[in-house]
N, CA, C and O atoms as CSV, one atom per row, in Angstrom:
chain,resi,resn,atom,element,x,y,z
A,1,UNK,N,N,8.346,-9.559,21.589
A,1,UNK,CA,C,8.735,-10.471,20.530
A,1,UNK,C,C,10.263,-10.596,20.539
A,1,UNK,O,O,10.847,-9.513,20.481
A,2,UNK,N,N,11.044,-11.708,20.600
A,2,UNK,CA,C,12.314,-12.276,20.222
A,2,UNK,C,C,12.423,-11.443,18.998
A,2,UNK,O,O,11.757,-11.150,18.004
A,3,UNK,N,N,14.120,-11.084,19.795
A,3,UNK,CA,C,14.831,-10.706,18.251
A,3,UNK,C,C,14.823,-11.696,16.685
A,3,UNK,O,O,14.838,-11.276,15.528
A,4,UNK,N,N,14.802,-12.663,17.029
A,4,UNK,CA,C,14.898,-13.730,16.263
A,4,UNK,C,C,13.326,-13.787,14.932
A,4,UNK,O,O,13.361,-13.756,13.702
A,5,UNK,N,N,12.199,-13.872,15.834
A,5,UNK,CA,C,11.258,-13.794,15.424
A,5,UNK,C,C,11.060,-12.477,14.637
A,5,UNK,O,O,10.498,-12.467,13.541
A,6,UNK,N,N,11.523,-11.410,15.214
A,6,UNK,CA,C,11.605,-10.036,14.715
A,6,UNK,C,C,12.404,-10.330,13.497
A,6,UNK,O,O,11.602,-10.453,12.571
A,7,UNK,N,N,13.551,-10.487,13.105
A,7,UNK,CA,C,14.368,-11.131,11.984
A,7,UNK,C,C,13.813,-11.769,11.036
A,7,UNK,O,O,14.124,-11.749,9.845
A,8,UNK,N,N,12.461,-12.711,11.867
A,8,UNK,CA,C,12.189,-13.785,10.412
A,8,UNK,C,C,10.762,-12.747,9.663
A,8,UNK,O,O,10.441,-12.549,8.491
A,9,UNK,N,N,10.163,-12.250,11.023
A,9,UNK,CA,C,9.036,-11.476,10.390
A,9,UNK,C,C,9.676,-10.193,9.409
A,9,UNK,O,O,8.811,-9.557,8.807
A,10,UNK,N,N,10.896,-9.823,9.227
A,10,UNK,CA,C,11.430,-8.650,8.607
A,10,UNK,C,C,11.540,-9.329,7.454
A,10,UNK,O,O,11.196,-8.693,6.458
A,11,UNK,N,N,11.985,-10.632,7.256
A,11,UNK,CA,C,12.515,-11.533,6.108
A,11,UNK,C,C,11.335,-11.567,5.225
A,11,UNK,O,O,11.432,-11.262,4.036
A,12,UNK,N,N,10.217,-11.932,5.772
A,12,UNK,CA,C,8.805,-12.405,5.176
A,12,UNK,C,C,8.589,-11.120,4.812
A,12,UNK,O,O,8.216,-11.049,3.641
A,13,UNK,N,N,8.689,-9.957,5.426
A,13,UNK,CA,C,8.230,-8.744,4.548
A,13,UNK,C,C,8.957,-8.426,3.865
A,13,UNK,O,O,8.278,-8.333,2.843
A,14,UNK,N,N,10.279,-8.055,3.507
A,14,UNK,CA,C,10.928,-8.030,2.676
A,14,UNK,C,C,11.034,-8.749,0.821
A,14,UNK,O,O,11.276,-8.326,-0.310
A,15,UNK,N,N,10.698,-9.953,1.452
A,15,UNK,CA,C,10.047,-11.238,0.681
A,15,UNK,C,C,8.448,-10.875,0.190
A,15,UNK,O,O,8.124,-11.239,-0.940
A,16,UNK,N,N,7.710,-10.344,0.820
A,16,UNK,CA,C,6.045,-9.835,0.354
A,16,UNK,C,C,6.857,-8.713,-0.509
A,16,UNK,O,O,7.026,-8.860,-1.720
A,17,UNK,N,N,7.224,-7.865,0.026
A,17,UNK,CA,C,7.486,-5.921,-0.792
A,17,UNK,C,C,8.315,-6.538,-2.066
A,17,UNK,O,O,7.983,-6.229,-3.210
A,18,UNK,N,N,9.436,-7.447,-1.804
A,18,UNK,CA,C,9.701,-7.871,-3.823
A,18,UNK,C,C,8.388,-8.133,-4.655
A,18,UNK,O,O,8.068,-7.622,-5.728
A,19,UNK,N,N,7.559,-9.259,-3.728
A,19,UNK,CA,C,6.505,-9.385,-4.950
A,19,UNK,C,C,6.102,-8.166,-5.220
A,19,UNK,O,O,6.354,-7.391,-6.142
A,20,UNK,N,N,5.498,-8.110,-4.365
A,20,UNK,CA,C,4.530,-6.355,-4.491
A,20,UNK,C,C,5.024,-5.332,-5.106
A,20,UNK,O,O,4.307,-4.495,-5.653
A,21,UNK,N,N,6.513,-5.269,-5.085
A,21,UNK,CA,C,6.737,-4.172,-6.301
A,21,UNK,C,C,7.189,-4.798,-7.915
A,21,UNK,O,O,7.246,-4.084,-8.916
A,22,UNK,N,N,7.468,-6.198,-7.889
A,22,UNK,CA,C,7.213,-6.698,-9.298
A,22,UNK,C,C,5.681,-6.129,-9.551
A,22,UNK,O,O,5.426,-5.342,-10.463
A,23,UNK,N,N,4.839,-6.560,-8.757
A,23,UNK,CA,C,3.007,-6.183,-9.482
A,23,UNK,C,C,3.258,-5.213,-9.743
A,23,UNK,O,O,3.437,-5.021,-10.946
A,24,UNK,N,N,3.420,-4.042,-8.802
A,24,UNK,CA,C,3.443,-2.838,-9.438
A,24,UNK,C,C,3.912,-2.431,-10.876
A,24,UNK,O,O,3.386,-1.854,-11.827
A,25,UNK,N,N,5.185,-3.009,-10.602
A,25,UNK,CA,C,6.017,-3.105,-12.049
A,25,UNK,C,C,5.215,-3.205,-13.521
A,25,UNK,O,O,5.343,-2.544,-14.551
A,26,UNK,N,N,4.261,-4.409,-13.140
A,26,UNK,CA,C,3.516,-4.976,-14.515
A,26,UNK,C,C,2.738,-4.513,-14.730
A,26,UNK,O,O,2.390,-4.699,-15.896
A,27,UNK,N,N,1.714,-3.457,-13.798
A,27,UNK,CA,C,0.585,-3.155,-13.828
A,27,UNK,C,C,1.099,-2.112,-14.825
A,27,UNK,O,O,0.662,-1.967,-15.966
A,28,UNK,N,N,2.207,-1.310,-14.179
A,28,UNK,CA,C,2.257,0.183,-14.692
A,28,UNK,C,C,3.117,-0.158,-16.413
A,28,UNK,O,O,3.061,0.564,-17.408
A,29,UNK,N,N,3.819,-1.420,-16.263
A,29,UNK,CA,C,4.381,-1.220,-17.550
A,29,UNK,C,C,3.023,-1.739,-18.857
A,29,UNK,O,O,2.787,-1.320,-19.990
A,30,UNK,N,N,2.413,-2.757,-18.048
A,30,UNK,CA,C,0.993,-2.892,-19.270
A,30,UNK,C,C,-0.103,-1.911,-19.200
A,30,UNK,O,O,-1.058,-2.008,-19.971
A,31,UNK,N,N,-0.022,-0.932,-18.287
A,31,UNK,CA,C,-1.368,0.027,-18.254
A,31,UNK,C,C,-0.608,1.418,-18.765
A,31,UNK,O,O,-1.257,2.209,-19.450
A,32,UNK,N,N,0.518,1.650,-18.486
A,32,UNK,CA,C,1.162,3.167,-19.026
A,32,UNK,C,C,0.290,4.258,-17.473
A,32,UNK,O,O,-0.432,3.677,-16.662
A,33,UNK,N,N,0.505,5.428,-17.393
A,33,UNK,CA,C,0.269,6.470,-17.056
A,33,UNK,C,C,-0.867,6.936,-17.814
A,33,UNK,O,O,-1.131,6.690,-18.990
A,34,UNK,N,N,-1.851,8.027,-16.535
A,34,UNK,CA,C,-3.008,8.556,-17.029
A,34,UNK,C,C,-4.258,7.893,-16.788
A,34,UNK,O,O,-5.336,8.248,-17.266
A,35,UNK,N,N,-4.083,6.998,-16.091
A,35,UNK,CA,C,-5.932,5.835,-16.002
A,35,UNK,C,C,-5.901,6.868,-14.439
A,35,UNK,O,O,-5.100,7.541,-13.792
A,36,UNK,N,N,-7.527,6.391,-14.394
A,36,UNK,CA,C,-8.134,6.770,-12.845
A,36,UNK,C,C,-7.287,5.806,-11.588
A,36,UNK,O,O,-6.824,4.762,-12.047
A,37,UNK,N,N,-7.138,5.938,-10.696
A,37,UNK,CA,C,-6.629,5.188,-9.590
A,37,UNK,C,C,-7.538,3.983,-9.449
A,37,UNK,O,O,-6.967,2.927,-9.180
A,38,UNK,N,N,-8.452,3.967,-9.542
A,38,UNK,CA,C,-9.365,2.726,-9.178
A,38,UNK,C,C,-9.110,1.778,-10.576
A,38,UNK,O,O,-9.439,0.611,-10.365
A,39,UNK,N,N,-8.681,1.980,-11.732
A,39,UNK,CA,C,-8.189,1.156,-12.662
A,39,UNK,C,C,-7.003,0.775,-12.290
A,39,UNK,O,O,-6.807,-0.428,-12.462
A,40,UNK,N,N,-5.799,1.600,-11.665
A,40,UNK,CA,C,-5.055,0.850,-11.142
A,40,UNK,C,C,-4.721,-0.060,-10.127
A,40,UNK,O,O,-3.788,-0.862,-10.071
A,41,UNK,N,N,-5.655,0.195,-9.305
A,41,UNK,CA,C,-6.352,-0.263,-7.900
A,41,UNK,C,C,-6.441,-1.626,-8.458
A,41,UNK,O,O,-5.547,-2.363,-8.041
A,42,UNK,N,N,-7.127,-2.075,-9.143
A,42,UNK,CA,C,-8.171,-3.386,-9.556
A,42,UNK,C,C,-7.281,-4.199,-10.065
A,42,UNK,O,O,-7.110,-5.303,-9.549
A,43,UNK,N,N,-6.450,-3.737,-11.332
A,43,UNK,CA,C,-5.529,-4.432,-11.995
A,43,UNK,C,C,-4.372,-4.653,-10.857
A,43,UNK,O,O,-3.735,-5.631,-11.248
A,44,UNK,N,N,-3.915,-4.269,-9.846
A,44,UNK,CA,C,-2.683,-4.603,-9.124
A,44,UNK,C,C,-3.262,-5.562,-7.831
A,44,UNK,O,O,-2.599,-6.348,-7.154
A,45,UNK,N,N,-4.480,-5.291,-7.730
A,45,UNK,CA,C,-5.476,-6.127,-6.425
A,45,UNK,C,C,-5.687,-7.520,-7.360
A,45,UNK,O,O,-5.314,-8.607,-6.919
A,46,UNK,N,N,-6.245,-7.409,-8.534
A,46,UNK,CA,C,-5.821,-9.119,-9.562
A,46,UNK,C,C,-4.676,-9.532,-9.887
A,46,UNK,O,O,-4.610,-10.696,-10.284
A,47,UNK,N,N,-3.498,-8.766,-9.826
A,47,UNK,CA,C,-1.600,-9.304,-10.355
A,47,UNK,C,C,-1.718,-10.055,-8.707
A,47,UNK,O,O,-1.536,-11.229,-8.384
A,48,UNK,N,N,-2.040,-9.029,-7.986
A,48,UNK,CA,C,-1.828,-9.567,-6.376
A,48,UNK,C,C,-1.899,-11.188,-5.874
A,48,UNK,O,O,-1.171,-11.952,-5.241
A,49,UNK,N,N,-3.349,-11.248,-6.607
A,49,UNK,CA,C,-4.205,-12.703,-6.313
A,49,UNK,C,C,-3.405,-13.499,-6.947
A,49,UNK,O,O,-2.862,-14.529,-6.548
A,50,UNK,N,N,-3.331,-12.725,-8.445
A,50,UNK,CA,C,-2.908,-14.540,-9.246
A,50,UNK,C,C,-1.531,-14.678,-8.965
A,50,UNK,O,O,-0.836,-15.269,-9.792
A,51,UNK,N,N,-0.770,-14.007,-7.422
A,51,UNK,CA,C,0.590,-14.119,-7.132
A,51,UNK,C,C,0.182,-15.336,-5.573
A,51,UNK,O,O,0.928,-16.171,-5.061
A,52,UNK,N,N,-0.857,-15.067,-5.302
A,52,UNK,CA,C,-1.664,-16.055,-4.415
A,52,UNK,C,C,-1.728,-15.055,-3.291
A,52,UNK,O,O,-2.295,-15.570,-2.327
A,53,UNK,N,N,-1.453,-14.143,-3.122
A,53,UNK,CA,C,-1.513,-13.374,-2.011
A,53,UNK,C,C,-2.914,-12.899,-1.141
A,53,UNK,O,O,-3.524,-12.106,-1.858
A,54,UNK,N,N,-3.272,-13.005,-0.493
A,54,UNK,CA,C,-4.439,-12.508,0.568
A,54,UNK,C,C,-4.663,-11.363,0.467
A,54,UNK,O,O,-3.914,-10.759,1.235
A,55,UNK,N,N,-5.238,-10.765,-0.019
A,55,UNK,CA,C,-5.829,-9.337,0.128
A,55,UNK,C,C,-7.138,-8.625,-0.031
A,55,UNK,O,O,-8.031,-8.999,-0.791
A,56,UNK,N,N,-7.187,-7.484,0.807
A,56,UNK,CA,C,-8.211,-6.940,0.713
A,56,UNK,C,C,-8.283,-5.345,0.203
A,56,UNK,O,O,-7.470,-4.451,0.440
A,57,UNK,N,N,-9.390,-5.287,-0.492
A,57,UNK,CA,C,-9.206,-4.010,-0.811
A,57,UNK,C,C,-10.370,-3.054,-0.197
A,57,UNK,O,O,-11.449,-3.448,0.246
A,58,UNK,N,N,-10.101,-2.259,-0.240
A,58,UNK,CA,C,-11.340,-0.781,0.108
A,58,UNK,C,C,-11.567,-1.361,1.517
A,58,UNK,O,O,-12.754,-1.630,1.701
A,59,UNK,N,N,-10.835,-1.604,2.469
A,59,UNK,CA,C,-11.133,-1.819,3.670
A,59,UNK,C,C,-11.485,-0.523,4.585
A,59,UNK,O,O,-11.050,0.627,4.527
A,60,UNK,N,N,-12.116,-0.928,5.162
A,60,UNK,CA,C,-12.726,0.391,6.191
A,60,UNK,C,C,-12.047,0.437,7.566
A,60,UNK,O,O,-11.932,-0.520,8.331
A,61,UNK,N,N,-11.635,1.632,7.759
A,61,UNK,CA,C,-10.543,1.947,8.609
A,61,UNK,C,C,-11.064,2.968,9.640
A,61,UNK,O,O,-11.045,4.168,9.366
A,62,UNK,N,N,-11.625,2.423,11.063
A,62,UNK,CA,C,-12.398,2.938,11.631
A,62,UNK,C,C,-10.954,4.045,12.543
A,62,UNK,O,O,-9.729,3.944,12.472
A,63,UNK,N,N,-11.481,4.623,13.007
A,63,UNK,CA,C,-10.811,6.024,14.092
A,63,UNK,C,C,-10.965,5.938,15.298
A,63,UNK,O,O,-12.107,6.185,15.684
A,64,UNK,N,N,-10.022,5.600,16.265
A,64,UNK,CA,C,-10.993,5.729,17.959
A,64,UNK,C,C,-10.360,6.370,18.689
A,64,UNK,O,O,-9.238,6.146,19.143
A,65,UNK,N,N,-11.115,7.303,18.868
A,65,UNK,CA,C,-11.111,8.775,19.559
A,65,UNK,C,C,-11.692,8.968,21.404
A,65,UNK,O,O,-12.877,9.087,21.715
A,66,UNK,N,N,-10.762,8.958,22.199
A,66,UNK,CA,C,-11.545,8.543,23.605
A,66,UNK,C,C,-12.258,7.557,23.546
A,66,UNK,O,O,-13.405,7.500,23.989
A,67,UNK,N,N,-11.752,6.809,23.080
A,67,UNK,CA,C,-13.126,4.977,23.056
A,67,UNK,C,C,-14.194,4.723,22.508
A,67,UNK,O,O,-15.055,3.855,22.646
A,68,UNK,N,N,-13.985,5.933,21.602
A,68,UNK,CA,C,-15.390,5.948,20.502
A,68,UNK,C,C,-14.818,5.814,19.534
A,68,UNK,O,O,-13.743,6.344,19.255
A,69,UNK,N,N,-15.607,4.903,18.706
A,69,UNK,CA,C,-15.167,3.958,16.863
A,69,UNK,C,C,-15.792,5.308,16.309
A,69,UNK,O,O,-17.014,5.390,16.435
A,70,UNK,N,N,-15.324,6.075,15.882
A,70,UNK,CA,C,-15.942,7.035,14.868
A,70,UNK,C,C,-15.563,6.083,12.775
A,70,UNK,O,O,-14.673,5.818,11.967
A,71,UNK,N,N,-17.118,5.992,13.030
A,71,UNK,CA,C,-16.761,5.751,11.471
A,71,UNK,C,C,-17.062,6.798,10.152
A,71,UNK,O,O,-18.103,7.206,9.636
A,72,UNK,N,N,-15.687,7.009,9.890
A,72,UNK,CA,C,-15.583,8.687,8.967
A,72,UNK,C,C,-15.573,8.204,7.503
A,72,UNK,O,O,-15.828,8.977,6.580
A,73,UNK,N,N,-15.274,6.917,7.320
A,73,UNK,CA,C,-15.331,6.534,5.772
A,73,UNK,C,C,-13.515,6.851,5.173
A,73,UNK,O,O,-13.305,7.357,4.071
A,74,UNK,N,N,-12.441,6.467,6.077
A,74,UNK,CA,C,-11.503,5.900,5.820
A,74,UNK,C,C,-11.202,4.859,4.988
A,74,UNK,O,O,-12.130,4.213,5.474
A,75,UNK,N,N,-10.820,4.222,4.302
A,75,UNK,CA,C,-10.443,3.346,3.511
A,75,UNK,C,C,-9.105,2.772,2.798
A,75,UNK,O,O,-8.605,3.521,1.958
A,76,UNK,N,N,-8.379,1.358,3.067
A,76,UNK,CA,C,-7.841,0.907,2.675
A,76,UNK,C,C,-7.576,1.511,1.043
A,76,UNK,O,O,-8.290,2.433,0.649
A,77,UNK,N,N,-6.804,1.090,0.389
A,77,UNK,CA,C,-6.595,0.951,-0.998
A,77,UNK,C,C,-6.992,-0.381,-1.014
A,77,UNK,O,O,-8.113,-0.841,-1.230
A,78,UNK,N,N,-5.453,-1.218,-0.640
A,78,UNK,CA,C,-4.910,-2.645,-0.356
A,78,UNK,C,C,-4.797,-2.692,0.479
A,78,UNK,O,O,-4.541,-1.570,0.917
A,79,UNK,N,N,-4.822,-3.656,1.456
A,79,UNK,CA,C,-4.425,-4.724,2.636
A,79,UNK,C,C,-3.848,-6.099,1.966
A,79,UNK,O,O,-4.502,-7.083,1.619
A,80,UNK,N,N,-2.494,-5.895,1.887
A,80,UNK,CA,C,-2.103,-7.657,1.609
A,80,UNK,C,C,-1.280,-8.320,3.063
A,80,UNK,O,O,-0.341,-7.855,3.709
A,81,UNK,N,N,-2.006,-9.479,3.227
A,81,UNK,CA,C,-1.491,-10.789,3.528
A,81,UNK,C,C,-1.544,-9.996,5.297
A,81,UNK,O,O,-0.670,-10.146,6.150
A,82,UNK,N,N,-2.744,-9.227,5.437
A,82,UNK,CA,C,-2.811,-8.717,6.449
A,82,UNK,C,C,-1.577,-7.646,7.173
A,82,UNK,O,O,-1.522,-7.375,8.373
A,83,UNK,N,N,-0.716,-7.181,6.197
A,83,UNK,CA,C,0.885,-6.851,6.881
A,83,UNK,C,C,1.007,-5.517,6.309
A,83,UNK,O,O,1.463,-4.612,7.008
A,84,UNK,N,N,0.655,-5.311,5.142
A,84,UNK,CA,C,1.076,-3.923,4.269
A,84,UNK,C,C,-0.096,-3.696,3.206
A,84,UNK,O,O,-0.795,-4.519,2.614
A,85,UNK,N,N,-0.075,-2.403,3.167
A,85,UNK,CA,C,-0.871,-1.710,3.258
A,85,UNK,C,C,-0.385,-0.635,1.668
A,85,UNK,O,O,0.700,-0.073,1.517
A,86,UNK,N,N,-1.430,-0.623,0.788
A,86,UNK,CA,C,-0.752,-0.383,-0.761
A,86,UNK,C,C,-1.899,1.051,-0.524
A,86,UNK,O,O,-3.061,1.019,-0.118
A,87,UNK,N,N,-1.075,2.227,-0.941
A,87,UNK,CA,C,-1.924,3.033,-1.050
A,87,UNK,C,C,-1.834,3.925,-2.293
A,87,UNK,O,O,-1.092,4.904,-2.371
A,88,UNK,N,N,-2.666,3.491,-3.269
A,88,UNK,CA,C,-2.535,4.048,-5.069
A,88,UNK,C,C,-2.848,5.323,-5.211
A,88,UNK,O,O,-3.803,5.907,-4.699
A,89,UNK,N,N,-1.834,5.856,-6.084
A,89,UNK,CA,C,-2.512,7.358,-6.251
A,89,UNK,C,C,-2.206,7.127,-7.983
A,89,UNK,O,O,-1.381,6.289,-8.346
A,90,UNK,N,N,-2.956,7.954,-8.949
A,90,UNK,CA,C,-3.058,8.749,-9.844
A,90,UNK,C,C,-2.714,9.765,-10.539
A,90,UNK,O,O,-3.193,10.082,-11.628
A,91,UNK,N,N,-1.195,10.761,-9.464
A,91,UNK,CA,C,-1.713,12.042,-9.299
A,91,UNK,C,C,-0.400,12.359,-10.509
A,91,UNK,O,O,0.143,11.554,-11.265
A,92,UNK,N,N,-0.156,13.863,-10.338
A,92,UNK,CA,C,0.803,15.050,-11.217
A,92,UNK,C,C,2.337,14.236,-10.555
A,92,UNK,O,O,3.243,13.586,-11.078
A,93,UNK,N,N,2.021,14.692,-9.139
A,93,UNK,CA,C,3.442,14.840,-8.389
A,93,UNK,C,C,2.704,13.717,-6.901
A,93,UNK,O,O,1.530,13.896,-6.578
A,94,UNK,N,N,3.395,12.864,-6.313
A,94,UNK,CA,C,3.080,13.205,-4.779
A,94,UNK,C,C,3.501,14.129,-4.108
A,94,UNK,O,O,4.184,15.017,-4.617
A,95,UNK,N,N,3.205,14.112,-2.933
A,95,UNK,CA,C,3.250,15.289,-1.787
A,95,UNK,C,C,3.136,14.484,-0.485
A,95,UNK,O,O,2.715,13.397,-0.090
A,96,UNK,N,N,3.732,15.588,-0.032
A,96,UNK,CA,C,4.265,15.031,1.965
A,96,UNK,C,C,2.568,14.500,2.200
A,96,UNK,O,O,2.132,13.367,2.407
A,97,UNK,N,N,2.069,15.421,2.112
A,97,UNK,CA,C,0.598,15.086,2.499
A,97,UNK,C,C,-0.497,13.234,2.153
A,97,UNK,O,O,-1.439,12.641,2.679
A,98,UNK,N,N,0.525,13.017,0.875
A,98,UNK,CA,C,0.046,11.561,0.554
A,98,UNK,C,C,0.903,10.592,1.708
A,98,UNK,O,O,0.436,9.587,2.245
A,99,UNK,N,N,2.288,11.170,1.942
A,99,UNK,CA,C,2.989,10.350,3.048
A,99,UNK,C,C,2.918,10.694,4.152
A,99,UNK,O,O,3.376,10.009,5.067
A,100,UNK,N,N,2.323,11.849,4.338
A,100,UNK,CA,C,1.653,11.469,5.679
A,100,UNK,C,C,0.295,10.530,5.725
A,100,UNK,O,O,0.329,9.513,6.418
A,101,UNK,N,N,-0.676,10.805,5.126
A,101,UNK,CA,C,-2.038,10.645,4.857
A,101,UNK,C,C,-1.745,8.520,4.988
A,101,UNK,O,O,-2.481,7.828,5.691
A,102,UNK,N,N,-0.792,8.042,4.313
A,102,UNK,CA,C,-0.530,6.921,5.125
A,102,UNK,C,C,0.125,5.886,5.834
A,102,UNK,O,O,0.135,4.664,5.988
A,103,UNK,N,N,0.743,7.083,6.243
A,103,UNK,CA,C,1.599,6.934,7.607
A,103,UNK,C,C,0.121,7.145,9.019
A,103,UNK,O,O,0.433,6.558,10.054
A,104,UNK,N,N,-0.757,7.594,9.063
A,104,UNK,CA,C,-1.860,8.270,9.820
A,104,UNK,C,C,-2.433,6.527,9.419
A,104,UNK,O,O,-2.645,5.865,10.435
A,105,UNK,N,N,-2.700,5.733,7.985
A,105,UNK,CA,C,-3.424,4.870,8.226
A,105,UNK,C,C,-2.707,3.745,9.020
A,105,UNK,O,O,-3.316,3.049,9.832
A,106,UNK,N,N,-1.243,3.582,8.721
A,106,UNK,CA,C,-0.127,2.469,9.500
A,106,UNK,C,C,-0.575,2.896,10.922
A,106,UNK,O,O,-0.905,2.073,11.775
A,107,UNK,N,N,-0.564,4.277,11.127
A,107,UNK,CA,C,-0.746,3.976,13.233
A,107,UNK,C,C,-2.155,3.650,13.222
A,107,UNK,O,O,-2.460,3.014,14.231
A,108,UNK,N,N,-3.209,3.881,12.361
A,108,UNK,CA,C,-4.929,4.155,12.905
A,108,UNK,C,C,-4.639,2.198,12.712
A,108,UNK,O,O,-5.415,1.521,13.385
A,109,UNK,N,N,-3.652,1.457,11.897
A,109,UNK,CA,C,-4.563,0.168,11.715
A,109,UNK,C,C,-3.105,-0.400,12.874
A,109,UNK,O,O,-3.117,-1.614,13.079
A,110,UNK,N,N,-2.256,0.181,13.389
A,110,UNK,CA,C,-1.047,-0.704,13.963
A,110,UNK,C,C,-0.271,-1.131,12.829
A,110,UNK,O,O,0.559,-1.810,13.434
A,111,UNK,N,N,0.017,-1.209,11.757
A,111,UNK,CA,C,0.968,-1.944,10.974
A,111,UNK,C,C,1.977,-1.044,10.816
A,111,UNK,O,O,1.963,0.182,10.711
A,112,UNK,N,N,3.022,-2.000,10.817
A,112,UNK,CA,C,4.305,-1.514,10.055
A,112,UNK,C,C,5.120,-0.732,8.993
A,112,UNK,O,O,6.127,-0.023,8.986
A,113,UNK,N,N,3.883,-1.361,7.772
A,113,UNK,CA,C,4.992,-1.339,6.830
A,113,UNK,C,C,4.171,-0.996,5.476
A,113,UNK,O,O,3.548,-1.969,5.048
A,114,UNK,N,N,4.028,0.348,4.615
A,114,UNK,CA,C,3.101,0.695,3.654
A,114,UNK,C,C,3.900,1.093,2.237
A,114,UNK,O,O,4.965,1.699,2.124
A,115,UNK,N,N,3.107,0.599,1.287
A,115,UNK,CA,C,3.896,1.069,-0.104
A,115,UNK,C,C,2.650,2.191,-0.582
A,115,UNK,O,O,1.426,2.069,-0.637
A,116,UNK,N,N,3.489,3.223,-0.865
A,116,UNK,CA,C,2.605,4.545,-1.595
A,116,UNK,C,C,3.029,4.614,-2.848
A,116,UNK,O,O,4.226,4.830,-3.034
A,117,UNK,N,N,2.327,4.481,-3.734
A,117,UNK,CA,C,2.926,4.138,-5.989
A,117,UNK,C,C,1.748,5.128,-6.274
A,117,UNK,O,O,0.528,4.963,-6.292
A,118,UNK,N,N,2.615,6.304,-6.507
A,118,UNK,CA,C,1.692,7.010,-8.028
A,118,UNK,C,C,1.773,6.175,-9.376
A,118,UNK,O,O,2.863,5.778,-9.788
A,119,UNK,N,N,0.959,5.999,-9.839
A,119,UNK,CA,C,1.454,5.552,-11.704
A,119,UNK,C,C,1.087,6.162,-12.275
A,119,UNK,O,O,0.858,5.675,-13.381
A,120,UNK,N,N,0.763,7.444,-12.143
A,120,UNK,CA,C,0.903,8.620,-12.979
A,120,UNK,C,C,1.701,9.599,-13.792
A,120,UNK,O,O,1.606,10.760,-14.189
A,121,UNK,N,N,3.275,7.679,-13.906
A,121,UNK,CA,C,4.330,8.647,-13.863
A,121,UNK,C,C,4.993,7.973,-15.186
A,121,UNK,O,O,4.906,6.753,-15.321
A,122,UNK,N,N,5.443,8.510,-15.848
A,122,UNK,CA,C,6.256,7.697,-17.377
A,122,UNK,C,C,6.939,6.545,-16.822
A,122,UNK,O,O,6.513,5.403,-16.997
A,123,UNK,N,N,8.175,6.858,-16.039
A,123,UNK,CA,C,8.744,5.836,-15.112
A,123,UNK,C,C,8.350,5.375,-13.913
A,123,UNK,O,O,7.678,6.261,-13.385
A,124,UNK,N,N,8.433,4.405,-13.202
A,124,UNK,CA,C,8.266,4.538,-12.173
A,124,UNK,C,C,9.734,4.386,-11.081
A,124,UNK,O,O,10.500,3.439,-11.257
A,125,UNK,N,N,9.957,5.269,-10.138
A,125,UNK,CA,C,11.322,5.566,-9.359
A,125,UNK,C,C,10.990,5.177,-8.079
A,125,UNK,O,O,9.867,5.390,-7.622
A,126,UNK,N,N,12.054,4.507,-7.325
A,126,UNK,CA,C,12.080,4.398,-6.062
A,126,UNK,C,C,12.224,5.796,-5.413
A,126,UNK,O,O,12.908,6.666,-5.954
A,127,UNK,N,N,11.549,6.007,-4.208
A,127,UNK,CA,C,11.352,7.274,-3.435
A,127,UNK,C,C,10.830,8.391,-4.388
A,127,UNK,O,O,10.975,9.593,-4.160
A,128,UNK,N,N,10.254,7.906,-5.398
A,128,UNK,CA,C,9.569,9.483,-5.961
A,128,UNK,C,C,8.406,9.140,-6.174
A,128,UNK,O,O,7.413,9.688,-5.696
A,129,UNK,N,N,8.423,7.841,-7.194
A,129,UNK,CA,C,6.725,7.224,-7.212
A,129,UNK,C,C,6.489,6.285,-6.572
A,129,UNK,O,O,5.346,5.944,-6.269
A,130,UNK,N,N,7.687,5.596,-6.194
A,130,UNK,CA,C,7.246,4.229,-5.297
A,130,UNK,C,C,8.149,4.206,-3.859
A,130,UNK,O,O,9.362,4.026,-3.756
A,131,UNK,N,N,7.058,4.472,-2.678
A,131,UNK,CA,C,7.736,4.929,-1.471
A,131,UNK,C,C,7.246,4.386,-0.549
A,131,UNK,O,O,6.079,4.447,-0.161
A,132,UNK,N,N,8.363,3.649,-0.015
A,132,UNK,CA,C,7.948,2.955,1.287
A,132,UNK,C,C,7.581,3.665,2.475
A,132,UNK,O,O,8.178,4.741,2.472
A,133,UNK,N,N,6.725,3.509,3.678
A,133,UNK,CA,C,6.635,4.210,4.520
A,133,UNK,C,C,6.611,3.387,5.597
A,133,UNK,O,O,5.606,2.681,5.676
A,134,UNK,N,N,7.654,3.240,6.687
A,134,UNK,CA,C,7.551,2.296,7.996
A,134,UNK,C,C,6.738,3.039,8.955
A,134,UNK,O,O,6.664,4.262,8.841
A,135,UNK,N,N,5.990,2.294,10.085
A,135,UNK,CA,C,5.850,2.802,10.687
A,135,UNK,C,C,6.404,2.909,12.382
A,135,UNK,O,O,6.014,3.828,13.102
């Protein structure tokens, strides 16, 4: 790929990750901290849509191991606009283990570029609850 093209595709994501962390923004400032992940899941997969964005959720994320599709029951959170990859947590604290866990889904699917958001959190902070992960 041309540097050039590389440039405009960085632009367009850059341009997706503002929206995507406004949603976040709204979800967590109208829902507060403390819901199950799949309530936050739903409400940021509908801010998503009515932003017009393409997405999929609970996608199945197969494994291939020596040329065999092992299907282990991997799963998307989000998939938007086919490019990035939203992976919601719920939790106390994150942990390396949530950034690894999808950083492992960016190489198993090839993509780039993943947002990991606890909203389990009073605030929400860049690099503590809301963390980008390239790949």
């Amino acid at each position: 790929m041309s540097q050039l093209l590389l440039t405009i595709r960085n632009l367009e994501l850059n341009d997706l990750t503002y929206k995507i962390r406004g949603a976040i923004f709204e979800v967590h400032k109208t829902l507060g901290p403390g819901l199950l992940e799949s309530v936050y899941e739903s409400a940021l997969a509908r801010k998503l849509v009515e932003l017009g964005l393409e997405i999929k959720t609970q996608l199945g994320l197969p494994v291939i191991y020596k040329e065999n599709k092992l299907e282990l029951g991997f799963r998307l959170d989000i998939l938007i606009e086919n490019s990035i990859i939203i992976e919601v947590k719920s939790v106390e604290v994150l942990h390396d283990v949530h950034k690894k866990q999808l950083l492992t889904y960016l190489k198993l699917s090839n993509m780039k570029l993943g947002i990991l958001v606890n909203f389990n959190v009073s605030k929400l902070e860049d690099k503590i609850s809301i963390i980008r992960i390239i790949n």
